[in-house]
N, CA, C and O of each residue as an XYZ file, in Angstrom:
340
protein
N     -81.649    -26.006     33.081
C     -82.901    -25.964     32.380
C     -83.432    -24.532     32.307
O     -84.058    -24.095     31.341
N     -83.048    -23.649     33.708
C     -83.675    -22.829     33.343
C     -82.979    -21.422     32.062
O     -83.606    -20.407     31.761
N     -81.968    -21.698     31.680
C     -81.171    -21.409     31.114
C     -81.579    -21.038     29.504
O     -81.085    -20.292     28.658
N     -82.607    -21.850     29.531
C     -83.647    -22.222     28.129
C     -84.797    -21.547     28.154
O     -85.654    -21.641     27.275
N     -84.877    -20.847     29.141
C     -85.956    -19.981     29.214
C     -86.000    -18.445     28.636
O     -85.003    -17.809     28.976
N     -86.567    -18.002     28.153
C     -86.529    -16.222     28.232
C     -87.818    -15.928     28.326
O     -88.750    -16.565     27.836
N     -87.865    -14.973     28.951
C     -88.842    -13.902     29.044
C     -89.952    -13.668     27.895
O     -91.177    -13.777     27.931
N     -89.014    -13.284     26.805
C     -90.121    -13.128     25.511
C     -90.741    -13.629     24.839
O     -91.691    -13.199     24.184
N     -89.926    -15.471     24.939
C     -90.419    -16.723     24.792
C     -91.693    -17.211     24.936
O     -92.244    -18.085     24.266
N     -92.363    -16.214     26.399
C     -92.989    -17.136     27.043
C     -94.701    -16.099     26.503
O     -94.856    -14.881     26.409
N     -95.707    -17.252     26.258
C     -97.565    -16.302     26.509
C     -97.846    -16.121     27.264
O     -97.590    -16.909     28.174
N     -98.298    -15.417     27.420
C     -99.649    -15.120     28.283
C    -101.007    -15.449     27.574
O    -101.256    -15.225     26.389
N    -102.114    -16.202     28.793
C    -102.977    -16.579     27.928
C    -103.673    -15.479     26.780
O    -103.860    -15.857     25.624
N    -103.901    -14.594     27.063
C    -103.807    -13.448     26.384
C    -103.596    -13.414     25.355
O    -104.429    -13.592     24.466
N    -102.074    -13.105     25.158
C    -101.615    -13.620     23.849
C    -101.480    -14.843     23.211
O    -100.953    -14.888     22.100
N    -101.787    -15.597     23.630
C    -102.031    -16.592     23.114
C    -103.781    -16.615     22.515
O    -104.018    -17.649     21.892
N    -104.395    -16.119     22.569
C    -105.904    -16.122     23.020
C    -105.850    -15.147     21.422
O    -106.555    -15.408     20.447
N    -105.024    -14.226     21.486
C    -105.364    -13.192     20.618
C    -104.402    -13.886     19.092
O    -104.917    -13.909     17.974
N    -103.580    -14.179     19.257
C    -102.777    -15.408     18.573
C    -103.557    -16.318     17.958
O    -103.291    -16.448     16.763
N    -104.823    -17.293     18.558
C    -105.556    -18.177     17.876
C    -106.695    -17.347     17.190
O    -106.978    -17.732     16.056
N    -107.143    -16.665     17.499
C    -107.945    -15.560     17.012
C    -107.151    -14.997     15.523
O    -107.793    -15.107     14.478
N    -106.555    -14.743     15.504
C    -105.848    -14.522     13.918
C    -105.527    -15.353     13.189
O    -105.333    -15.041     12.014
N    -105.377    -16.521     13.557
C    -105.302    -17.683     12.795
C    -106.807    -18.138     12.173
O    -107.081    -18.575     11.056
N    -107.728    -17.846     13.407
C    -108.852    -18.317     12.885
C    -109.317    -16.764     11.875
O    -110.285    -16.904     11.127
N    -108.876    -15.893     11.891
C    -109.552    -14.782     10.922
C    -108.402    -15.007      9.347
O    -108.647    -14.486      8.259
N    -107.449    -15.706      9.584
C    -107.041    -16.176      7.922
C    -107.480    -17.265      7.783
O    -106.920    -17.839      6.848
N    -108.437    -18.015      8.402
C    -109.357    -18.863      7.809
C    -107.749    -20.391      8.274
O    -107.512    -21.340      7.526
N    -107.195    -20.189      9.257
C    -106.840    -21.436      9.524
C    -107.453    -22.648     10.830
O    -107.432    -23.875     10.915
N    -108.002    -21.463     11.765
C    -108.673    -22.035     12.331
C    -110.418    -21.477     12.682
O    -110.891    -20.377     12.399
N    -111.086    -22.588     13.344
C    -112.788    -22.389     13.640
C    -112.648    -21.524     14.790
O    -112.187    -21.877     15.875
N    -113.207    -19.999     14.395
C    -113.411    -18.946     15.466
C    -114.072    -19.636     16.897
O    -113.706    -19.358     18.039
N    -115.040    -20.513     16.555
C    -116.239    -21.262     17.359
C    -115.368    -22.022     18.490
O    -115.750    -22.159     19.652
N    -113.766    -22.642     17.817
C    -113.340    -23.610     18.028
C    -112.509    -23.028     19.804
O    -112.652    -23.618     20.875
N    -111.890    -22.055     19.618
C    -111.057    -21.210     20.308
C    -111.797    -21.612     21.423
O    -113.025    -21.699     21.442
N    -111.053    -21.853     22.341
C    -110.826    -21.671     24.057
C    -110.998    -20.557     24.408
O    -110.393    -19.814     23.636
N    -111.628    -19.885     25.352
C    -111.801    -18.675     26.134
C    -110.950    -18.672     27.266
O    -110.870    -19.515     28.160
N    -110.064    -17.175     27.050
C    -109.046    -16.954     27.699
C    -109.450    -17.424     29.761
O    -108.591    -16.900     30.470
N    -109.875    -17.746     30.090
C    -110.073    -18.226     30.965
C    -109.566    -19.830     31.307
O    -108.795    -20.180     32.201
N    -110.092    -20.476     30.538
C    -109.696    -22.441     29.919
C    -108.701    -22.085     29.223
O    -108.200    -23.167     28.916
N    -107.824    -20.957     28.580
C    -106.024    -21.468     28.241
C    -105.472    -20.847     29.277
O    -104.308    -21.208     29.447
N    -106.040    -19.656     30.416
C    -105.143    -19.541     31.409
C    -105.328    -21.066     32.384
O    -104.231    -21.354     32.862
N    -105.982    -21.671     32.620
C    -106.445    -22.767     33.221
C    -105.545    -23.947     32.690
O    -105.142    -24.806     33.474
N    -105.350    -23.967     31.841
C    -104.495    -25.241     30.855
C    -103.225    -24.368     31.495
O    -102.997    -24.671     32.666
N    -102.481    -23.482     31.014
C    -100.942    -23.061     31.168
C    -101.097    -23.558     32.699
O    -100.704    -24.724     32.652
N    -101.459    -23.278     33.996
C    -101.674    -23.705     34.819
C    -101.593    -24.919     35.159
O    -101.449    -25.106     36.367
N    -101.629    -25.657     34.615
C    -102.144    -27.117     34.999
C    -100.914    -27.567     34.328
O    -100.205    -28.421     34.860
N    -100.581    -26.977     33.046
C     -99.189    -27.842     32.238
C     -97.927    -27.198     33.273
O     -96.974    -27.973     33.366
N     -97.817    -26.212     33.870
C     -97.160    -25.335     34.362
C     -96.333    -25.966     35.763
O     -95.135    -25.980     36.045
N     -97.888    -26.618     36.698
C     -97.675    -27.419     37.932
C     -97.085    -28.757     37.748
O     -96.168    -29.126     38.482
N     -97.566    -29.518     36.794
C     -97.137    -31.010     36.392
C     -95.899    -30.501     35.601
O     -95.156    -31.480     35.668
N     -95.207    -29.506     34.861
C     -93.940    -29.721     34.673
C     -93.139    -29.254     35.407
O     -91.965    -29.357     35.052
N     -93.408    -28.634     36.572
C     -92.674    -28.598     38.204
C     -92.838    -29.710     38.777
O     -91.922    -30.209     39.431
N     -94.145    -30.361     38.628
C     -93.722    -31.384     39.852
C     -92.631    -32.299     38.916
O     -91.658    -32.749     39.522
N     -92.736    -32.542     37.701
C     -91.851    -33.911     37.572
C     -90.373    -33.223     37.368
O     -89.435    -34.014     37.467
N     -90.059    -31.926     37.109
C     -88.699    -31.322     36.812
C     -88.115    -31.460     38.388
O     -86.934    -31.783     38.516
N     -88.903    -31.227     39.538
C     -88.796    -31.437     40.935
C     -88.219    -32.927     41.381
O     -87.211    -33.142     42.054
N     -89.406    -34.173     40.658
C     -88.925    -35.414     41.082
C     -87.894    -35.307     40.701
O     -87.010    -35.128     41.539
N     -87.491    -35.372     39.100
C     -86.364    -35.572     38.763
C     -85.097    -35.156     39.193
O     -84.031    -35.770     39.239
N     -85.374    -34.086     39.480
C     -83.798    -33.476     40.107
C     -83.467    -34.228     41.818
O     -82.372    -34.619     42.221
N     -85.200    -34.258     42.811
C     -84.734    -35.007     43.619
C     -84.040    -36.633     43.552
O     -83.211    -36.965     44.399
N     -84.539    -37.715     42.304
C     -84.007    -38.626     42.360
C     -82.343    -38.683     41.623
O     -81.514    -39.591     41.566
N     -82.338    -37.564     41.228
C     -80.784    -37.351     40.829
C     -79.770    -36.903     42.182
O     -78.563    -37.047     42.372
N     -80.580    -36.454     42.790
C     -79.689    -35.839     44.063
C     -79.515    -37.235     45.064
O     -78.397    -37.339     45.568
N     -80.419    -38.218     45.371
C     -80.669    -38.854     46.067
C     -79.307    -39.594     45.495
O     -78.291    -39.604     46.189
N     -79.337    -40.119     44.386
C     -78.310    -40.599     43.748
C     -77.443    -40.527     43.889
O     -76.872    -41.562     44.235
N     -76.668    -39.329     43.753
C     -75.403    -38.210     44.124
C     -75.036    -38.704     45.474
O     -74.137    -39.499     45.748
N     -75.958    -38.047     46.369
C     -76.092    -38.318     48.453
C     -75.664    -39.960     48.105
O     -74.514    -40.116     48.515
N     -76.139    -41.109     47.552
C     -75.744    -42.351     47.908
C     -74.480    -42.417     47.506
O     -73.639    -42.441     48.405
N     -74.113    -42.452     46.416
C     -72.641    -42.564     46.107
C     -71.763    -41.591     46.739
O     -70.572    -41.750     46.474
N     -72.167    -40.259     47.800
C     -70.772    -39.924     48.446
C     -70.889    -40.959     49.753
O     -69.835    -41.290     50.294
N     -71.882    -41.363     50.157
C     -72.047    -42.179     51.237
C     -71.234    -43.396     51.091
O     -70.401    -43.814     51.896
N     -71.602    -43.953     49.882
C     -70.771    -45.579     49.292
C     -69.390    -44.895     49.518
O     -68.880    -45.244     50.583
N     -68.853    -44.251     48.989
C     -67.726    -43.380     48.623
C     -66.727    -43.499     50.310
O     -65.794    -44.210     50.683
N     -67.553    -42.379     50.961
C     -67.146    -42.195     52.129
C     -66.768    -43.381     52.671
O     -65.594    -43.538     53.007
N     -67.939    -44.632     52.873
C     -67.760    -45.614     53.488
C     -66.650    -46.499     53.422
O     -65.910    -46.945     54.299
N     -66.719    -46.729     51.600
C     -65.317    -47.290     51.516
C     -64.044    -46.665     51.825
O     -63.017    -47.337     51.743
N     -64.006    -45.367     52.196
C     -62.790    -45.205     51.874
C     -62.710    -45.153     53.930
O     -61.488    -45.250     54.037
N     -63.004    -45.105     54.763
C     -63.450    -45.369     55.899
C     -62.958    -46.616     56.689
O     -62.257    -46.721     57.696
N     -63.688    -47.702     55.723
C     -63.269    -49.160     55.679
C     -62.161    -49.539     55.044
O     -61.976    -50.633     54.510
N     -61.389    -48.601     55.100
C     -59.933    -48.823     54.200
C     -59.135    -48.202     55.539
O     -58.202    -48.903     55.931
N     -59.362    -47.114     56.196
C     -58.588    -46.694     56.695
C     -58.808    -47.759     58.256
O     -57.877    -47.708     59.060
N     -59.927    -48.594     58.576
C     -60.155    -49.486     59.500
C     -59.145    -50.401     59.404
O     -58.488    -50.639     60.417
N     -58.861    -51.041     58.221
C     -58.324    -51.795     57.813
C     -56.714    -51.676     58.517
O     -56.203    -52.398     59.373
N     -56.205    -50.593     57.871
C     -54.689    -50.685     58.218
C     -54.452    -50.448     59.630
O     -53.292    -50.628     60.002
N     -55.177    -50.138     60.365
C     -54.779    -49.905     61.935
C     -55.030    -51.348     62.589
O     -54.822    -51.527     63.790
């Protein structure tokens, strides 16, 4: 995943801040309307933590997954070698 990332890709509220600001001066968006760079650093933040925590679950319930099936794995092959002795 992180592979999909770059550097140049990414805002800063900042630029982002200065970004809606030109949109709203070609008349696409309400100057009034804009977030103050404070509430979009606050939002990136908040989207930032909740897509760690669930990129986090996810990879832990994939691992957990993995860990059970070498366990199943192991076991059977364990209970095979019980077997012939």
């Amino acid at each position: 995943m992180a592979e999909n990332l770059r550097i140049t890709d990414l805002y800063s509220s900042e630029s982002m801040h200065a970004c809606l600001e030109e949109l709203a001066t070609e008349g696409k968006l309400i100057l009034e309307e804009i977030l103050m760079v404070k509430t979009i650093k606050g939002w990136i933040g908040r989207y930032s933590a909740n897509f760690k925590k669930e990129t986090s679950e996810k990879v832990l319930v994939e691992n957990m997954g993995n860990y059970q099936s070498t366990i199943v794995a192991k076991g059977s092959i364990s209970q095979k070698r019980s077997k012939k002795c």
